[in-house]
C-alpha positions in Angstrom: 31.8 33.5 81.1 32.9 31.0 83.5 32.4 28.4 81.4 34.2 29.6 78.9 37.1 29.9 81.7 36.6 26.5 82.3 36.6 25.5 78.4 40.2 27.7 77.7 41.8 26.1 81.0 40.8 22.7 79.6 42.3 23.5 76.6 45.6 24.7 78.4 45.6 21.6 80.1 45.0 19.5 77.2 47.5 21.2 74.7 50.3 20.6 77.7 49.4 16.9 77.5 49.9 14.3 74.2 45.7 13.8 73.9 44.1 15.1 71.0 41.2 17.2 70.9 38.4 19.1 69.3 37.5 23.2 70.1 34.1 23.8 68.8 33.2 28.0 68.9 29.8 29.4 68.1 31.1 32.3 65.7 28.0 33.9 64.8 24.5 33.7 65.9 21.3 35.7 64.7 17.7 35.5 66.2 17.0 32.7 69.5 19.8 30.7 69.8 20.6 28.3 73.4 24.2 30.3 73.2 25.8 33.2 72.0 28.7 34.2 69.5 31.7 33.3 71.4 30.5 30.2 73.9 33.0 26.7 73.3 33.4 23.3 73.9 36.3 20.9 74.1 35.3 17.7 72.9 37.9 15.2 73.8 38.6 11.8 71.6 36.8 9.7 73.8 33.6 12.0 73.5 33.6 13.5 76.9 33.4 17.2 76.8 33.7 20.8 78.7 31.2 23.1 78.2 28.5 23.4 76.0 27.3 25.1 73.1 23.5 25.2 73.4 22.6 21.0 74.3 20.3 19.1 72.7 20.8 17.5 69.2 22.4 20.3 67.7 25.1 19.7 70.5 25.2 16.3 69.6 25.7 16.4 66.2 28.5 19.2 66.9 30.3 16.3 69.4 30.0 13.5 66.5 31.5 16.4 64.0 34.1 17.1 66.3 35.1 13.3 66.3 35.0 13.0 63.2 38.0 16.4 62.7 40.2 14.2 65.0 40.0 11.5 62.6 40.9 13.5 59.2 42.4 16.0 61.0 40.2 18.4 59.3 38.6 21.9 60.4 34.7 21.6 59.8 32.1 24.5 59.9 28.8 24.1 60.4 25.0 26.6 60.4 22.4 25.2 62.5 18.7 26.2 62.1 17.1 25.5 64.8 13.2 26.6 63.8 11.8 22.8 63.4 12.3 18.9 65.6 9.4 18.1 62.6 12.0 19.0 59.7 15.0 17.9 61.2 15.9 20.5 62.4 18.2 20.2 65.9 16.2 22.6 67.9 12.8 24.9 67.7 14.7 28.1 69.9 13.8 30.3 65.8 17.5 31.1 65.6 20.7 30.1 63.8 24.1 29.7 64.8 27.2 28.8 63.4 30.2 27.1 64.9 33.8 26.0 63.8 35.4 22.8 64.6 38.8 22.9 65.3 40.8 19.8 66.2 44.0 20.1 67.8 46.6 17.0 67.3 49.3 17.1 69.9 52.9 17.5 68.7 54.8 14.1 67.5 56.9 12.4 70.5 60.2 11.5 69.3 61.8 9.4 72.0 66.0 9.1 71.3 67.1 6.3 73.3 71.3 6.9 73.1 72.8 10.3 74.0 76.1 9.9 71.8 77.2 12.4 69.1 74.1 11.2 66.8 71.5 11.1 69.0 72.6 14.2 70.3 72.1 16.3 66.7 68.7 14.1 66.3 67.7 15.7 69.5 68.5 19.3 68.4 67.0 18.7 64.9 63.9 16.9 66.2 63.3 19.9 69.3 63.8 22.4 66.0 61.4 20.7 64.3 58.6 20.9 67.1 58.3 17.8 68.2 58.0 16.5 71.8 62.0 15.4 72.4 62.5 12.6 75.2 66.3 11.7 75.1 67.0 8.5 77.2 70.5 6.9 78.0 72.0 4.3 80.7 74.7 6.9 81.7 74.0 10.1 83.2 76.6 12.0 81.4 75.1 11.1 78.2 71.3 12.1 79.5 70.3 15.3 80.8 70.3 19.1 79.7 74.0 19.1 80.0 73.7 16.8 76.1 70.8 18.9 74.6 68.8 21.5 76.9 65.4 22.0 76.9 63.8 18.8 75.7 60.2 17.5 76.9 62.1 15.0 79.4 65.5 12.9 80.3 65.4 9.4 81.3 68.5 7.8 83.0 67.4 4.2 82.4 68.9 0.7 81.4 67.4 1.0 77.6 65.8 -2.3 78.2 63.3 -0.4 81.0 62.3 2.4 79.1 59.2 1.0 77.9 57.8 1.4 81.9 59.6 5.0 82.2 57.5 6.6 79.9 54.4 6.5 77.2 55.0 5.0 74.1 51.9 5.0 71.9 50.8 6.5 68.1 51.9 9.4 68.5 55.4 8.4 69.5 58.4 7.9 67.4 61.3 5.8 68.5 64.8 6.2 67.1 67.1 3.7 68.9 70.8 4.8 68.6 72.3 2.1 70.8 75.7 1.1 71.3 75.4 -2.4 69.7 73.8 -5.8 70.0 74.1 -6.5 73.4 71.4 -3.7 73.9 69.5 -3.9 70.7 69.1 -7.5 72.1 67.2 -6.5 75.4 65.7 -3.9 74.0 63.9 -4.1 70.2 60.9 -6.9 71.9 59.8 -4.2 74.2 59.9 -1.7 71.5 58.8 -3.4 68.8 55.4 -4.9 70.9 54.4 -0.9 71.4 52.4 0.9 69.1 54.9 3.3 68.1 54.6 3.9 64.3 58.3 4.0 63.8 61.1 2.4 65.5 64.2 2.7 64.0 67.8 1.3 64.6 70.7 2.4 63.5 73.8 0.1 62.9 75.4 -1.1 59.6 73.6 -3.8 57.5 76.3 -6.5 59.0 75.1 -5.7 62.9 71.3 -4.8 61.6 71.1 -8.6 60.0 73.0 -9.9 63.1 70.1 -8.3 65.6 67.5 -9.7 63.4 69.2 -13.5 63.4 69.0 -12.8 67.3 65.9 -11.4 67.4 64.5 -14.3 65.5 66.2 -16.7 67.8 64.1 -15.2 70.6 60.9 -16.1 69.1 60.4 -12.6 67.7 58.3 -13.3 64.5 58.8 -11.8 61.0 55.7 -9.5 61.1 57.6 -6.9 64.0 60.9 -7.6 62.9 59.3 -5.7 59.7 58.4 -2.9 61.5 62.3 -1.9 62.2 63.4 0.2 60.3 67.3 -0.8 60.2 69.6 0.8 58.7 68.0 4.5 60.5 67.0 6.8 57.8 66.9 7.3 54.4 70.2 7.2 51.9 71.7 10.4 51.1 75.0 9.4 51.7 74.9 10.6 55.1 78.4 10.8 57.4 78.6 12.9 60.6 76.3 12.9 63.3 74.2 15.7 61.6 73.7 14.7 58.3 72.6 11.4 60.0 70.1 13.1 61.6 68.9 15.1 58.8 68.7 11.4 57.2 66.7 9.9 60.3 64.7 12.5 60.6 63.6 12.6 57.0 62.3 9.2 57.4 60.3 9.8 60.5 58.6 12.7 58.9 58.2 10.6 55.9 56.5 8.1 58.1 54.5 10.6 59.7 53.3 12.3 56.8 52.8 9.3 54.3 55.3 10.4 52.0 57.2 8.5 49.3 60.7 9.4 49.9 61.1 9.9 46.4 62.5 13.1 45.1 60.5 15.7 44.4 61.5 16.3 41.3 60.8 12.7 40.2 58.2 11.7 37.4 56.9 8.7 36.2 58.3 8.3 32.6 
């Protein structure tokens, strides 16, 4: 029992935090098994783990299944018999067992960095739509629960520092809805040289071509300058700060999801 304490307040922990991981439960179990129905392991992306559901090989196999459900993202179930090492088996206890592989991806970051009237609704939207909202803005009156309450976080920054305030990795999208050039200046290297699958600028196509003419001034090369997504968001005609949103954060979920863009009514004719 206390290990299965230990595994559940590993998984609070874990859940709370932007790693994924894997819970792997014995469900059944019939005969001479290592563990009973109900024993778990957390099996974290780099292969560590916390607790055990019997050792040996069978536990070892379970740890490369439960890597393999963080890559696919893919639930996996799986009967060991563990009667015979001589036929493969992972184990001679007589028994079988049965466990389920569950991996657990943490909720999308979405990082707004500009508190005005759009990245205010992109805030609401984004926190509706359960992802992980960090809203980030050079003045204090434009950052901060007063704007949007109950995001994951507030950073009263110069734009240009936000890289250092907080993560930006995978699992992070960045929607930059900046004031103009000056900032988009500073800021796009830093953003563009993270691993963030999305980074987006908003502007109209005069100011996104005159960033890029800067950008490329500043030794940026073409490869990250094609990872902006400038103009924000995909066309639907968008005007107030809401629909703009609704237009941004259709792309991001387009981006996150692999999907086309394309109507859903469309066919190929």
């Amino acid at each position: 029992m206390d290990d299965v304490r230990a595994v559940l307040a590993a998984v609070g922990k874990a859940a709370d935090g932007s790693e994924p991981f894997a819970l792997v439960t014995v469900v059944w179990a019939q005969g001479s098994t290592p563990r009973e129905a109900g024993a778990k392991m957390l099996v974290r992306q780099d292969g560590s783990v916390v607790g055990t559901i019997g050792g040996g090989a069978m536990e070892a196999d379970a740890i490369r299944e439960a890597a393999a459900a963080l890559q696919d993202g893919q639930i996996r179930e799986k009967t060991y018999t563990l009667n015979s090492l001589e036929a493969g088996d992972p184990g001679i206890c007589g028994g079988t067992l049965r466990v389920v592989i569950d991996p657990v991806r943490p909720a999308p970051r979405l990082l707004v960095i500009g508190g005005g009237h759009v990245g205010g609704a992109l805030c609401e939207l984004a926190k509706w739509a359960g992802f992980q909202v960090i809203l980030s803005d050079d003045r204090s009156d434009y950052c901060g629960p007063h704007v949007v309450p109950d995001l994951a976080g507030y950073i009263v920054c110069d734009p240009v520092d936000i890289v250092s305030r907080t993560v930006i990795d995978e699992h992070t999208y960045v929607a930059a809805v900046t004031r103009g050039l000056p900032v988009d200046e500073r800021l796009l290297p830093a953003l563009l040289a993270t691993k963030a699958p999305y980074v987006g600028l908003i502007g109209s196509k005069r100011r996104i071509l005159l960033t890029r003419e800067a950008l490329t001034r500043t030794g940026i090369g073409l490869e990250s300058l094609n990872r902006l997504r400038a103009p924000i968001g995909l066309d639907i005609e968008a005007q107030s700060p809401r629909e703009i949103a609704v237009s941004i954060l259709a792309e991001i979920i387009m981006t996150q999801r692999g999907g086309s863009g394309r109507p859903m009514s469309w066919q190929d004719t």
